[in-house]
C-alpha positions as CSV (number, residue, x, y, z in Angstrom):
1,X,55.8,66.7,89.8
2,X,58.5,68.6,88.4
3,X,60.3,72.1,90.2
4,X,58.4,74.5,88.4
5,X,55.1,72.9,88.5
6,X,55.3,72.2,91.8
7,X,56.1,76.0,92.4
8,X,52.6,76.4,92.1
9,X,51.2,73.8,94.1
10,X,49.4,75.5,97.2
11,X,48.5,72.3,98.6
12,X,48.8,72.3,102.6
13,X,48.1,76.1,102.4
14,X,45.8,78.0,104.3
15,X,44.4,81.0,102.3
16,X,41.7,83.4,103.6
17,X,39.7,85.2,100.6
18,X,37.8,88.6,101.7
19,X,35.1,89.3,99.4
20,X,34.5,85.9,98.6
21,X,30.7,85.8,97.9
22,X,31.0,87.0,94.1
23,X,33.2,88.8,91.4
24,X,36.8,88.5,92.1
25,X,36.7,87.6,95.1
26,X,34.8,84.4,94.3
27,X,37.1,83.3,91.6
28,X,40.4,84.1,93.6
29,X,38.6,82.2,96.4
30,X,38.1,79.0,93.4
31,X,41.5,79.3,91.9
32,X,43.3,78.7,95.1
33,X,41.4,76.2,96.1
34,X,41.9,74.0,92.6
35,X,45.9,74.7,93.7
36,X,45.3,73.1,96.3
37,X,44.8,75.6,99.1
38,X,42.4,74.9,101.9
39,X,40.0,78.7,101.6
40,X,39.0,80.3,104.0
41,X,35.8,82.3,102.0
42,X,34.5,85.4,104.0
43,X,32.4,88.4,102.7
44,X,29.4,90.4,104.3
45,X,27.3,88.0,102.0
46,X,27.1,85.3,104.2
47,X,24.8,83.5,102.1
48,X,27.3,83.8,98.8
49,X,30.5,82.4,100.7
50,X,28.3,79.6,102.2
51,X,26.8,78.9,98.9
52,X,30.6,78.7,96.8
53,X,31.4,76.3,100.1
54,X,28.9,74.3,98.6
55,X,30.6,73.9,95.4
56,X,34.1,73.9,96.9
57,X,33.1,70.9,98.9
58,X,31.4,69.0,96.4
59,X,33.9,69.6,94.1
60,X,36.4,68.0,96.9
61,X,38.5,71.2,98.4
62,X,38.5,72.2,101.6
63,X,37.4,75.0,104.1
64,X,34.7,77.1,105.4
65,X,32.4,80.0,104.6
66,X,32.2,83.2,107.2
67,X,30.5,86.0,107.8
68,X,32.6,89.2,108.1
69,X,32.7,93.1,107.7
70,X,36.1,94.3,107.2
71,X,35.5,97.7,108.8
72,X,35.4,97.0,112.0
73,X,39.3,95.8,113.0
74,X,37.7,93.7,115.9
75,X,36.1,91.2,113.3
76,X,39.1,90.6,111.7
77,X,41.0,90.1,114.7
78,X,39.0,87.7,115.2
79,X,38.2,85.7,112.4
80,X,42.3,85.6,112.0
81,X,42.4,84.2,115.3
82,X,39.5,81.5,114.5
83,X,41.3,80.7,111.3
84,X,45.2,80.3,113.8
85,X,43.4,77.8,116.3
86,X,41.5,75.9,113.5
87,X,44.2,75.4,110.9
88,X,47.4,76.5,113.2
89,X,48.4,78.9,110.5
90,X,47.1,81.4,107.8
91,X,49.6,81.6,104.8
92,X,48.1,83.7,102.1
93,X,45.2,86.6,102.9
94,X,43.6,88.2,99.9
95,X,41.1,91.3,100.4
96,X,39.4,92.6,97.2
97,X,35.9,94.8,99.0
98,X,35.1,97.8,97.3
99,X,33.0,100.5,96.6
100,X,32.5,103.5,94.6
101,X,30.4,106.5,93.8
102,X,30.0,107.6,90.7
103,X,30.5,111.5,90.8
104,X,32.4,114.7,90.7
105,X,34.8,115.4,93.8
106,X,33.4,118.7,94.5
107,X,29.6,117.1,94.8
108,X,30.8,114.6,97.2
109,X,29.2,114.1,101.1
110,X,30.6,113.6,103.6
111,X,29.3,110.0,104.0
112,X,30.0,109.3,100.6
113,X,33.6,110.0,101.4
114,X,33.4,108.0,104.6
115,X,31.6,105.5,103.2
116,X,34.4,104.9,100.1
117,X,37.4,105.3,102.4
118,X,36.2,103.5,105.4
119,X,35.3,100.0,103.5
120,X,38.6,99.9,100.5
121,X,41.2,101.3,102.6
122,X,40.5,101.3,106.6
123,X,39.0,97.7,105.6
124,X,41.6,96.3,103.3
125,X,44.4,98.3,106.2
126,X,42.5,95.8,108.5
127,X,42.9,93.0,106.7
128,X,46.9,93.5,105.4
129,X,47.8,94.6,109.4
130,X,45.8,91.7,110.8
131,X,46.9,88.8,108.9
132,X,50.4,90.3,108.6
133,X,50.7,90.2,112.3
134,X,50.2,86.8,112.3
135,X,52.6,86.0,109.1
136,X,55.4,88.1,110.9
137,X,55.0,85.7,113.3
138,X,55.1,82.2,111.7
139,X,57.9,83.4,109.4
140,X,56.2,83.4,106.0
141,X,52.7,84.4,104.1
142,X,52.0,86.4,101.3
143,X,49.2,89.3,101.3
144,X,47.6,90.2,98.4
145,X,45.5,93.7,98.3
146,X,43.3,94.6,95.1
147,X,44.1,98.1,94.3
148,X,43.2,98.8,90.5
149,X,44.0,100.7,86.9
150,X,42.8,104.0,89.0
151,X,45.7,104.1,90.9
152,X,47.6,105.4,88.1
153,X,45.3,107.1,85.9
154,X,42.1,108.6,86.7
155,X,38.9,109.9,84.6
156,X,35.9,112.2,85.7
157,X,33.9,110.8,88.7
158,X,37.0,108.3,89.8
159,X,38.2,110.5,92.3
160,X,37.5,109.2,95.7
161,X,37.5,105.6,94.6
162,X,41.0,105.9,93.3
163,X,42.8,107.9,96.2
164,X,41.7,104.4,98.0
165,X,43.3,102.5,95.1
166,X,46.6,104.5,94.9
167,X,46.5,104.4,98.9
168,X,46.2,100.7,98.8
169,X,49.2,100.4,96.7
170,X,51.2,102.4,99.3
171,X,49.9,99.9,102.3
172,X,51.1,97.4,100.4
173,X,55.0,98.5,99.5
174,X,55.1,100.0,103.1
175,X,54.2,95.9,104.5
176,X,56.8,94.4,101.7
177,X,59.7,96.6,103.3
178,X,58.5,95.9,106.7
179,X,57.6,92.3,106.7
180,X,60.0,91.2,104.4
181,X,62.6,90.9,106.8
182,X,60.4,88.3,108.6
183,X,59.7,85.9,105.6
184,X,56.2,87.6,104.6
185,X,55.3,89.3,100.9
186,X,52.9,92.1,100.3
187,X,51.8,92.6,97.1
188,X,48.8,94.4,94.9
189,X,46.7,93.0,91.7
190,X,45.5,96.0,90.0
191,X,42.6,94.9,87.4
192,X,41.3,96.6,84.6
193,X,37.8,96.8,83.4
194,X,36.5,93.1,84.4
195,X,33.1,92.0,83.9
196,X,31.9,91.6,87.6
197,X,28.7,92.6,89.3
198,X,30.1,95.8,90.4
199,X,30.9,96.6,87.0
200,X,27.3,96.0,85.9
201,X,26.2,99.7,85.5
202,X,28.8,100.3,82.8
203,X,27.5,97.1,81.1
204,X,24.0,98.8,81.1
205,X,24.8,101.5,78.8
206,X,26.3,99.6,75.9
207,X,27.9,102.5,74.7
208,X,30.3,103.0,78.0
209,X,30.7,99.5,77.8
210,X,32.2,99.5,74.1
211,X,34.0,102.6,74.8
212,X,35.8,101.0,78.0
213,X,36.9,97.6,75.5
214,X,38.1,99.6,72.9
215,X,40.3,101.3,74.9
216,X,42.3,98.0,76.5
217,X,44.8,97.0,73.8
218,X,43.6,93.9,73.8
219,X,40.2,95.2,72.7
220,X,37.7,93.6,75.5
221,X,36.8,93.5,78.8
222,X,38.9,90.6,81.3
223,X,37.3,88.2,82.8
224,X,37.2,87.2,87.2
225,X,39.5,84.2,86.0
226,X,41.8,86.1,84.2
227,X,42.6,88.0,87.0
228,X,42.2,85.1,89.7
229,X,45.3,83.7,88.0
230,X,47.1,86.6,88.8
231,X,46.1,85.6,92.7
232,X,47.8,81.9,92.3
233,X,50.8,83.5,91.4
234,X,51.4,85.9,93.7
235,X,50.0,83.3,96.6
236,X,52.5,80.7,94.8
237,X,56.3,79.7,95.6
238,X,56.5,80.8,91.9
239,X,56.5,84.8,92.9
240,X,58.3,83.8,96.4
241,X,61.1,86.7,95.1
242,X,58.5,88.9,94.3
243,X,57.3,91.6,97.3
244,X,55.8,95.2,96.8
245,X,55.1,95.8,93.5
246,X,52.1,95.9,91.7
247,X,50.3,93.0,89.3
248,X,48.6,94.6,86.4
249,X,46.1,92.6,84.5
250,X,44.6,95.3,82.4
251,X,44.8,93.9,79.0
252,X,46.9,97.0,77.8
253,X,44.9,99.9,79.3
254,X,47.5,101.6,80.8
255,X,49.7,100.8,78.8
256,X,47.6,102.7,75.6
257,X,47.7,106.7,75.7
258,X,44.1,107.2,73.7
259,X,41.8,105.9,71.9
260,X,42.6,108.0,68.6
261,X,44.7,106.0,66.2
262,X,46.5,108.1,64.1
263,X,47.4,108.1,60.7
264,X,51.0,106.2,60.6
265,X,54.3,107.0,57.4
266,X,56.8,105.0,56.9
């Protein structure tokens, strides 16, 4: 195997997916493990992880399927601990749970609040802190956070949702300057508009779907493996000098100011 194909060899790698069951968690969880890393697939669906165990194991990777709800600290303690006595190390953690409600900030309850900020950022601060712990301590591991696009730009019923987001971002530069002296990366994917179950009431009103294509430079929506890639990379000896930034797989969005073309002179 040459140098830079091996950079992205996970084999012997012990990765633990959070939000495994379906979307992009499931296809992070699929890409490592056709790298070669042994996956750890947990989500609150204990019936999704188990079945994508299934095909992991038929397909020959290793691993196991577990239940888990990231908002309550004590669960991940201990299914980081499980994972340390099992496999006698954890070297990449990736948590991508989230929710969102749809609606203006001044409309908002107070368990609609709670319910957005408790699950995306007290759950993915579980996760990081948890498995970071345990990095810090073995010397190396790379933690990958999902953030998104609406930590930089926002539209009208966002609001909530991407305070998370932009938080998430922050969690994640905070644990690369303070892990990073002890061998461990923290970094963030941020997707675009991906076609994923939680994306499915936009696809229901074809209009807001076409509107949300056109406005990606690239013209369409990204696909879970498009951004799972991203995952490999950033799990991979082939980022290894590459700690608290952000991974933007967005096909342009951000990078396009409207959706108005105007008239261009030469």
């Amino acid at each position: 195997m040459s140098m830079y194909r091996q950079l992205f060899d996970l084999s012997g790698r012990v990765a633990l997916v959070v939000g495994a069951a379906s979307g992009l968690g499931r296809a992070s969880a699929q890409a490592l493990a056709d790298f070669g890393a042994l996956v750890v697939a947990a989500d609150r669906n204990s019936a999704g992880v188990e079945e994508l165990m299934r095909e992991l194991s038929s397909a020959g990777r290793e691993g196991e399927a577990v239940g888990i709800d990231i908002r309550h600290r004590g669960e991940v303690r201990d299914l980081i601990s499980h994972i340390v006595q099992r496999y006698g190390r954890l070297d990449v953690a990736v948590t991508t749970p989230s929710v969102n409600v749809r609606k203006p900030l001044l409309d908002y309850t107070d368990e609609e609040v709670d319910r957005v900020l408790t699950l995306n950022l007290k759950g993915t601060f579980n996760v990081l802190v948890e498995a970071g712990r345990v990095m810090a301590e073995q010397g190396s591991g790379s933690l990958i956070a999902f953030a998104s696009i609406r930590a930089q730009v926002v539209e009208p019923g966002q609001g909530v949702y991407a305070a998370t987001k932009a938080g998430t971002v922050q969690l994640v530069r905070t644990l690369a300057a303070e892990l990073g002296p002890r061998g461990v990366r923290a970094n963030a994917v941020a997707p675009g508009v991906i076609d994923t179950p939680l994306t499915q009431p936009i696809k229901d009103h074809p209009n807001w779907y076409r509107a949300y294509a056109a406005k990606t430079a690239l013209g369409r929506w990204g696909t879970p493996a498009e951004v799972a890639t991203a995952v490999v990379f950033l799990a991979s000896d082939a980022s290894r000098y590459i700690t608290g930034t952000v991974l933007t797989v967005d096909g342009g969005w951000t990078a396009v100011d409207g959706r108005f073309e105007p008239p261009l002179t030469t």
